[in-house]
MARGU-756925 format. One record per residue (C-alpha): residue in three letters; z, x, y. Coordinates in nm, 2 decimals, always signed. Layout:
N
NODE,residuo,up,east,north
NODE,ALA,Z,X,Y .
...
***
This chain:
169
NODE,residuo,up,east,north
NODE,UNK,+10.04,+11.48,+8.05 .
NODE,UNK,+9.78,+11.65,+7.83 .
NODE,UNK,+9.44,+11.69,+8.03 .
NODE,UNK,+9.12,+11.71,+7.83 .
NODE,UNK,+8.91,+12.07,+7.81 .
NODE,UNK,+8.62,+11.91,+8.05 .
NODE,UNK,+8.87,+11.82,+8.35 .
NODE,UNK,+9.04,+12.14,+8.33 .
NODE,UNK,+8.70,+12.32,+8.33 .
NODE,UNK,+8.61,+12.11,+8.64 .
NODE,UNK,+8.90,+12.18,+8.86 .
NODE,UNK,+9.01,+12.53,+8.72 .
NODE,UNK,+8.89,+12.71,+9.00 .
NODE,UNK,+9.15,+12.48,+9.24 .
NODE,UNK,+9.42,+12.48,+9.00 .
NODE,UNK,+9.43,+12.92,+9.02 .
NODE,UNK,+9.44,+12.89,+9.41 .
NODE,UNK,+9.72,+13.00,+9.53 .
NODE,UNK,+9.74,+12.74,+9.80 .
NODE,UNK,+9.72,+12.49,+9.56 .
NODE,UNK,+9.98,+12.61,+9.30 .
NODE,UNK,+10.22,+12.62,+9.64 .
NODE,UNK,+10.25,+12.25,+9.63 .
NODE,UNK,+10.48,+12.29,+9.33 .
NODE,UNK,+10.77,+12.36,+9.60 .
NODE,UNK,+10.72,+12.05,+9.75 .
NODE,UNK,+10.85,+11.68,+9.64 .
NODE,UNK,+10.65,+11.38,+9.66 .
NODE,UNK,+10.76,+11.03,+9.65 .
NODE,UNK,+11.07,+11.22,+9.51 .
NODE,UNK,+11.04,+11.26,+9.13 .
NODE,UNK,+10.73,+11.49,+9.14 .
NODE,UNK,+10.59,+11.77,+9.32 .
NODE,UNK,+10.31,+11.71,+9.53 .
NODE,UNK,+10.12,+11.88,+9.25 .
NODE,UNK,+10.23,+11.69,+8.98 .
NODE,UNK,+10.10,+11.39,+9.20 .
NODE,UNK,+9.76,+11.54,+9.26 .
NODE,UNK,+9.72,+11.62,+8.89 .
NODE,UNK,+9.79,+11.22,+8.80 .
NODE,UNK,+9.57,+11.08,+9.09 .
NODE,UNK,+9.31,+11.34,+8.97 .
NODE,UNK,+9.30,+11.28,+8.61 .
NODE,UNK,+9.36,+10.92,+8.67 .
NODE,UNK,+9.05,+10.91,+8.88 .
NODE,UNK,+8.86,+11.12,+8.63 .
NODE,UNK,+8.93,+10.91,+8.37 .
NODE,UNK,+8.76,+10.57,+8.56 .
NODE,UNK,+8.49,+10.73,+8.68 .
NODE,UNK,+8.38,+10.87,+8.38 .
NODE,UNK,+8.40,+10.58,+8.20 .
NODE,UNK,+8.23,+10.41,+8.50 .
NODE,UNK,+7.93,+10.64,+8.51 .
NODE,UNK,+8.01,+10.77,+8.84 .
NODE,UNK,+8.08,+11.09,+8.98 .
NODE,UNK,+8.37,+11.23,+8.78 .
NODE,UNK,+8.34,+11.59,+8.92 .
NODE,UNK,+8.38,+11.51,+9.28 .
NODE,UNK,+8.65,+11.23,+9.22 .
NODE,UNK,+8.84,+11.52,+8.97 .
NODE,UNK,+8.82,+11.80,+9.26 .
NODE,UNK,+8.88,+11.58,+9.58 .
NODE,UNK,+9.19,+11.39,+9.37 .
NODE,UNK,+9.32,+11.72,+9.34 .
NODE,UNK,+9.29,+11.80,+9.68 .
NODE,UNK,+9.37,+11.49,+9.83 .
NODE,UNK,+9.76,+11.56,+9.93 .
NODE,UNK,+9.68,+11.92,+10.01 .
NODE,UNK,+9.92,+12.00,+10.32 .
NODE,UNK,+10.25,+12.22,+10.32 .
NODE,UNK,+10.52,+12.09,+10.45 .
NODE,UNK,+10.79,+11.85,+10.36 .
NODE,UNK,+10.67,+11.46,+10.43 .
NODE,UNK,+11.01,+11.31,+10.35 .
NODE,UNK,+11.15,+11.51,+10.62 .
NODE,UNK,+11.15,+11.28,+10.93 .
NODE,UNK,+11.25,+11.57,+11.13 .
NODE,UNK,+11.00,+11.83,+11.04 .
NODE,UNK,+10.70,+11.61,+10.96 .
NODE,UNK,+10.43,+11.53,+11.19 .
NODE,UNK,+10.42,+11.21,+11.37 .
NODE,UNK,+10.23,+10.94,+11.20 .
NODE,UNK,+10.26,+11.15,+10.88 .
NODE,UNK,+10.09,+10.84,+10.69 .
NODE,UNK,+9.77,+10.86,+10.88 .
NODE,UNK,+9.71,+11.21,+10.95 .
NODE,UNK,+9.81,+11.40,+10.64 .
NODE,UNK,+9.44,+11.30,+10.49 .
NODE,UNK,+9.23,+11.45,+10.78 .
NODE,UNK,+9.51,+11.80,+10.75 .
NODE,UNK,+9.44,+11.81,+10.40 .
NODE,UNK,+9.03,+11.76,+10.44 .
NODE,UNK,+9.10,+12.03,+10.69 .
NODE,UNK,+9.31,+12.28,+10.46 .
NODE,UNK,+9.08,+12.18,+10.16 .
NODE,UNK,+8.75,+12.31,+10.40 .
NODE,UNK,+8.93,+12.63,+10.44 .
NODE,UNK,+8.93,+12.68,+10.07 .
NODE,UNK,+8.67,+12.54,+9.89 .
NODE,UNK,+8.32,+12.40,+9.96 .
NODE,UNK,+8.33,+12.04,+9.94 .
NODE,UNK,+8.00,+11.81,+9.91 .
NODE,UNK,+8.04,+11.48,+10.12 .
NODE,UNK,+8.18,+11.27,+9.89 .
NODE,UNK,+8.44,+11.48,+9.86 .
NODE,UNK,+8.53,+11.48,+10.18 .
NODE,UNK,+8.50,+11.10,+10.23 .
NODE,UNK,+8.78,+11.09,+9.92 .
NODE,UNK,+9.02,+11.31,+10.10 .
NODE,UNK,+8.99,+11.18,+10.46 .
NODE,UNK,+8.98,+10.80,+10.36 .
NODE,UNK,+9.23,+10.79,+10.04 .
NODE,UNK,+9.53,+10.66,+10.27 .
NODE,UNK,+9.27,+10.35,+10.32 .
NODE,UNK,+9.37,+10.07,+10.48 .
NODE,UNK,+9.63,+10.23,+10.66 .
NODE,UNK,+9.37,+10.46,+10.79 .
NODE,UNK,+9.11,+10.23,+10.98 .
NODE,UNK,+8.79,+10.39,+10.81 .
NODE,UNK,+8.69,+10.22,+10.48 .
NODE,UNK,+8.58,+10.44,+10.21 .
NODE,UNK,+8.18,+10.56,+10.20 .
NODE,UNK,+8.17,+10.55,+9.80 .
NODE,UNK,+8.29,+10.40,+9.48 .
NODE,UNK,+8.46,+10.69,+9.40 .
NODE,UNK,+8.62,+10.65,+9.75 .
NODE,UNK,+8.80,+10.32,+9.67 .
NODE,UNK,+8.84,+10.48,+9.30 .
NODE,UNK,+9.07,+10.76,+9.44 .
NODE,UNK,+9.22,+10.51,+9.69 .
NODE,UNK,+9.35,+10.26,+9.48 .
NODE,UNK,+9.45,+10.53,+9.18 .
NODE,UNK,+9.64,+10.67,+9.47 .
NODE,UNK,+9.86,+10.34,+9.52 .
NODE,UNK,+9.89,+10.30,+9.17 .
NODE,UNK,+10.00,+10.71,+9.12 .
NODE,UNK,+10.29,+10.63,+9.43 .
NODE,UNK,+10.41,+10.36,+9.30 .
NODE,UNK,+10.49,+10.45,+8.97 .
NODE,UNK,+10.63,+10.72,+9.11 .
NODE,UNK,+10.85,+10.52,+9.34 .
NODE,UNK,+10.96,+10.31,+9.02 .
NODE,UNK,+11.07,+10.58,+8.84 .
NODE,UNK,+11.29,+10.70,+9.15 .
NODE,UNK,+11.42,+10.32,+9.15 .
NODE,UNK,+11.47,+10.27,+8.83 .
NODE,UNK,+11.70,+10.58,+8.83 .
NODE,UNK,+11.87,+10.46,+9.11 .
NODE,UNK,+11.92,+10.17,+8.98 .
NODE,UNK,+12.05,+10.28,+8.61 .
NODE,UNK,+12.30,+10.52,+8.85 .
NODE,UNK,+12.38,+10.19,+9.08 .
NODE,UNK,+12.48,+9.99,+8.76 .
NODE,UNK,+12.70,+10.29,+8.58 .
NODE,UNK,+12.86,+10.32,+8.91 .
NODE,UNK,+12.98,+9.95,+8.89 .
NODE,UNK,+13.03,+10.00,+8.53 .
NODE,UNK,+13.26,+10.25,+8.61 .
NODE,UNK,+13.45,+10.06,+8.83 .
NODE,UNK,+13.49,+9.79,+8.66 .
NODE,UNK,+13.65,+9.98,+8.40 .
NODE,UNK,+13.86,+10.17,+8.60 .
NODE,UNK,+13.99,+9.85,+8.75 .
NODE,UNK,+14.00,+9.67,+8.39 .
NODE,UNK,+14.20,+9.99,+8.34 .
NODE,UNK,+14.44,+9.95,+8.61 .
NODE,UNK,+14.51,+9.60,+8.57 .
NODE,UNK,+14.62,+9.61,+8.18 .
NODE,UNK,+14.84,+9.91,+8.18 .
***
């Protein structure tokens, strides 16, 4: 994805954190990293809100910061319990440690698993990051699918062929 010279200006100071660059070694919703996933809800977020008339910086930093733990959430082993709803507060927690965050930043990162979380988003941009969120994961997920499913059919394409093959020689 090409990003424009204003967002990049916006979150460049995020993006040269080490901590942040770290969640390159992690996958999320298994075709990205959980960077690459950031980046889209970001952008995404940007994007709307700017066309909106609302507050494009905050949604571009906190959407960057929304997913901001390390360790590996597809592990059911390793991960915390209820993974779902406390990654937002550890990453509002992480994302304190790092940066200086206005309110409505920190509403975006603690409420974007809303309405799995039982707090409903403070601000437009809240719901903005929220729903681009949903939309980010499930493309995601459909990519992952669709490749299983192109593999699931040349499987069976396979087999049929080997047994075609079989049966006529």
């Amino acid at each position: 994805m090409k990003y424009s010279v204003e967002y990049l200006k916006i979150v460049d100071d995020i993006l040269k954190n080490d901590s942040v660059k770290n969640l390159r070694q992690y996958k999320h919703h298994y075709s990205y990293t959980r960077l690459e996933h950031s980046l889209s809800v970001s952008y995404y977020s940007y994007i709307i809100c700017k066309f909106l008339h609302l507050d494009y910086i905050s949604v571009a930093r906190a959407g960057l910061l929304h997913d901001l733990f390390f360790y590996d959430c597809e592990n059911k082993t390793t991960r915390p319990k209820n993974h779902i709803k406390t990654h937002p507060k550890i990453s509002l927690e992480n994302a304190k440690k790092l940066f200086i965050l206005n309110d409505k930043e920190q509403d975006i990162i603690l409420k974007h698993m809303w309405p799995v979380t039982p707090k409903m988003p403070k601000y437009k941009e809240s719901f903005i990051v929220t729903f681009v969120d949903k939309y980010c994961a499930l493309k995601e997920w459909s990519i992952y699918c669709a490749f299983k499913t192109q593999l699931c059919f040349l499987f069976l394409v396979l087999q049929y062929l080997n047994f075609y093959h079989l049966q006529y020689l």
